[in-house]
C-alpha positions in Angstrom: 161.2 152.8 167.0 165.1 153.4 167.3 166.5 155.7 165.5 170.1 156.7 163.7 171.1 160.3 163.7 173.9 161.5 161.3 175.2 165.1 162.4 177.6 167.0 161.0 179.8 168.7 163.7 181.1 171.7 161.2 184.5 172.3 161.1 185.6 171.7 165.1 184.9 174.2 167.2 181.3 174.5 170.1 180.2 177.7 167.8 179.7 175.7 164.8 178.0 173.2 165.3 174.0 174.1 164.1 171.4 174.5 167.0 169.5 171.2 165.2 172.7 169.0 165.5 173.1 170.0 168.6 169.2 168.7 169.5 170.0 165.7 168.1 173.6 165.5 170.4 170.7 165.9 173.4 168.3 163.9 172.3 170.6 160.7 171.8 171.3 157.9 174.4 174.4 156.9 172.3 177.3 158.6 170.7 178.7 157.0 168.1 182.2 157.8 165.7 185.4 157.9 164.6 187.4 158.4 168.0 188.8 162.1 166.9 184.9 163.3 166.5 183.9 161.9 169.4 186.8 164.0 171.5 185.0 167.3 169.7 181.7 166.9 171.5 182.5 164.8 174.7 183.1 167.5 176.8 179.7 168.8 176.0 178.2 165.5 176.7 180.1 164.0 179.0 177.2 161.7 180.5 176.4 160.1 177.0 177.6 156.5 176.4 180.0 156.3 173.5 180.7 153.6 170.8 183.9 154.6 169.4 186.3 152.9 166.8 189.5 154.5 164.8 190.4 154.9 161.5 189.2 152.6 159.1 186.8 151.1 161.7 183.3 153.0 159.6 181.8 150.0 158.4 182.2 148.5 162.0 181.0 151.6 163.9 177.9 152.1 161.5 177.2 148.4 161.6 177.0 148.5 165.8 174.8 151.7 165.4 171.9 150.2 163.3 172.2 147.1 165.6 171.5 149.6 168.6 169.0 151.7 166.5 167.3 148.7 166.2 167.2 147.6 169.5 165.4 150.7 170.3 168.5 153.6 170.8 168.5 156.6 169.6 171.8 157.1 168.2 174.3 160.2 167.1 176.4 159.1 164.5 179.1 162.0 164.5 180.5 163.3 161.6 183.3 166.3 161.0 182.0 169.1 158.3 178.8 167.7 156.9 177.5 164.7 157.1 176.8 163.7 153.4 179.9 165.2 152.0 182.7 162.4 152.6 180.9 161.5 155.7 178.7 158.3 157.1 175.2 159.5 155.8 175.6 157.3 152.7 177.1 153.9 154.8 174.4 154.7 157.4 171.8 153.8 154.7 174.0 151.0 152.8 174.3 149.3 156.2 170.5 149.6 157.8 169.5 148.3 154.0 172.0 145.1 154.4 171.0 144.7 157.7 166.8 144.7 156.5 166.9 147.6 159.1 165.1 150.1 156.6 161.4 151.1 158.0 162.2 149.4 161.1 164.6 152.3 162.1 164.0 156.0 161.8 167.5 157.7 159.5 167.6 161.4 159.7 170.8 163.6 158.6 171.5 166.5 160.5 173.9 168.8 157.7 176.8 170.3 158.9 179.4 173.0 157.7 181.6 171.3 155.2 185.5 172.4 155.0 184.7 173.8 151.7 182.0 176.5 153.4 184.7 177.0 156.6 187.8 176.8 154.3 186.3 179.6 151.8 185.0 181.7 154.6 188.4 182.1 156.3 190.0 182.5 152.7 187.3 185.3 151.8 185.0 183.9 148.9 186.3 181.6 146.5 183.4 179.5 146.0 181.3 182.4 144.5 180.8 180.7 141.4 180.6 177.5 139.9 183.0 174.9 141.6 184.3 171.4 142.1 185.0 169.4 145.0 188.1 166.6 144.9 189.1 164.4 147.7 193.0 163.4 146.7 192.2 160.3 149.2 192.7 157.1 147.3 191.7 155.1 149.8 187.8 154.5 148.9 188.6 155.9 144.8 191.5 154.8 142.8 194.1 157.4 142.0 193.5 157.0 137.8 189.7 158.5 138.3 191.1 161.0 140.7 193.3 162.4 137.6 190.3 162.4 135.8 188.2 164.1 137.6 190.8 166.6 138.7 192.0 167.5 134.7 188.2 167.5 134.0 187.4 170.3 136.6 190.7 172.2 135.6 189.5 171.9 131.9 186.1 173.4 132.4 187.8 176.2 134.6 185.7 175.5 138.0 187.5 176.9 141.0 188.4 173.3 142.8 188.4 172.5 146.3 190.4 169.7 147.1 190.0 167.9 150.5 192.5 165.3 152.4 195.3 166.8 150.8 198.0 164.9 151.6 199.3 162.4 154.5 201.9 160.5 155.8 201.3 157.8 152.9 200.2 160.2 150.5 203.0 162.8 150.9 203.2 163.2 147.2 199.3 163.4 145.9 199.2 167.0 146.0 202.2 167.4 144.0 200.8 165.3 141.6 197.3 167.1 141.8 199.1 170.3 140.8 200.8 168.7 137.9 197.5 168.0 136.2 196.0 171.4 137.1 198.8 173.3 135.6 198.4 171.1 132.0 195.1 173.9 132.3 195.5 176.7 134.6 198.3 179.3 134.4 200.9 178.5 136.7 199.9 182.3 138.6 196.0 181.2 139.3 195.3 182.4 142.6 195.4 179.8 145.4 195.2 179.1 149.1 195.4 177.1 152.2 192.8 177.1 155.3 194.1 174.9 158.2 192.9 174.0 161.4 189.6 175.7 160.4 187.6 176.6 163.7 190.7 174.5 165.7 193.6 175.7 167.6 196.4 176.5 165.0 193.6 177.8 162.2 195.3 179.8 159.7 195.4 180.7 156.3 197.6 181.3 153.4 197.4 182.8 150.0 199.6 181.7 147.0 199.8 181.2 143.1 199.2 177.2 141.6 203.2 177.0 140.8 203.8 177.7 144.6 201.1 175.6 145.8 202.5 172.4 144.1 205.9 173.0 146.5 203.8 173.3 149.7 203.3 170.7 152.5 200.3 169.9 153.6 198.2 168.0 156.1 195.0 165.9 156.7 193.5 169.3 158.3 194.1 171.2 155.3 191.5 172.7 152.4 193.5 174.0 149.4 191.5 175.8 147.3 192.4 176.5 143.1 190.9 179.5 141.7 189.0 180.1 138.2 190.6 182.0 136.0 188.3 184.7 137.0 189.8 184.3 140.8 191.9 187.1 142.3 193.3 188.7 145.3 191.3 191.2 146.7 192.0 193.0 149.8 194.1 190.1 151.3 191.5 187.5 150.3 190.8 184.8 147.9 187.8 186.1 145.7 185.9 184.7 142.8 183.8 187.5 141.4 180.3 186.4 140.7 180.1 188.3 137.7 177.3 190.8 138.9 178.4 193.7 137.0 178.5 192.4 133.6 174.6 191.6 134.4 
């Protein structure tokens, strides 16, 4: 039986990606992705055939991968962070169950490390309590449910994550983003940036919400929106837990 495996690759670098995904990079025949994942992991595998496709080319390259799953390949389907979160995990099954693939294929997802795990750790610990993620991508979700979702989190005072940031089309949706926040959180609410996380160029960068919503940012950036609980603690983003009031 062919099989599909969906790996997570972690944030970029060799040291991040998890011993099991790295089984299931070895134990593949075909390496399968969106062309910018494959360039992470060819270099480790440089004998490994490689189905490749570019942006906007997922339902294509997950198509060709249950078609060669069920010709008997065992395939990697690469993903960056985590495979589930914002990644082909979900289109893997949609496909194999359009294509009556399901039971004649084996699906296993390999997790990875997400941006919001990398993002945080480089930041110091902003996720410590109760948070929400946000992609600001309107590509696959309209903008009007984005707003929602964004003034609902901001409402209920969750630290928020927000992924794909902004881009050459979107140069504007983070600006935006901020707008709604600040109809909920104080203009001062701790905030920060993690770019290039586990890549050449990774840095981070503290700031308040007000100064956030001038910044420029980039497909490789987290930016992370504290609780009203977050604060700066010895240069880093923290979100106390709330252990001593136990």
């Amino acid at each position: 039986m062919g099989k599909v495996f969906v790996v997570g690759l972690g944030p970029g670098g060799p040291g991040e990606i998890t011993p099991r995904a790295r089984q299931a990079l070895t134990e593949c025949d075909l390496l399968a992705g969106y062309t910018t994942y494959i360039q992470l992991v060819e270099g480790l595998f440089p004998d490994k055939e490689q189905l490749a496709t570019g942006m906007f080319g997922e339902a294509e390259r997950c198509a060709k991968a249950v078609q060669a799953a069920l010709s008997g390949r065992r395939v990697a389907m690469v993903c960056s962070g985590d495979a589930g979160i914002y990644g082909m995990a979900g289109l893997i099954f949609e496909t194999a169950e359009r294509q009556a693939a399901l039971g004649k294929i084996e699906i296993e997802v390999i997790p990875g490390i997400t941006a919001a795990c990398s993002g945080a750790a480089l930041l110091g610990a902003p996720l410590t309590d109760d948070f929400a993620v946000i992609s600001l991508s309107d590509l696959l979700t309209g903008w009007p449910q984005i707003e929602r979702r964004l003034a609902a989190a901001a409402q209920a005072d969750f630290a928020i994550c927000l992924y794909n940031p902004s881009s050459r089309k979107r140069k504007d949706h983070l600006w935006r983003a901020c707008e709604i926040l600040l109809q909920y959180k104080d203009e001062n609410t701790v905030a920060g940036l993690a770019q290039n996380v586990g890549r050449p160029g990774e840095s981070m960068r503290l700031l308040t919400l007000g100064e956030l919503k001038e910044c420029e940012t980039d497909m490789f950036t987290t930016v992370f929106v504290g609780s009203s609980k977050t604060r700066m603690i010895g240069g880093r983003m923290v979100t106390p837990r709330g252990y001593r009031d136990v």
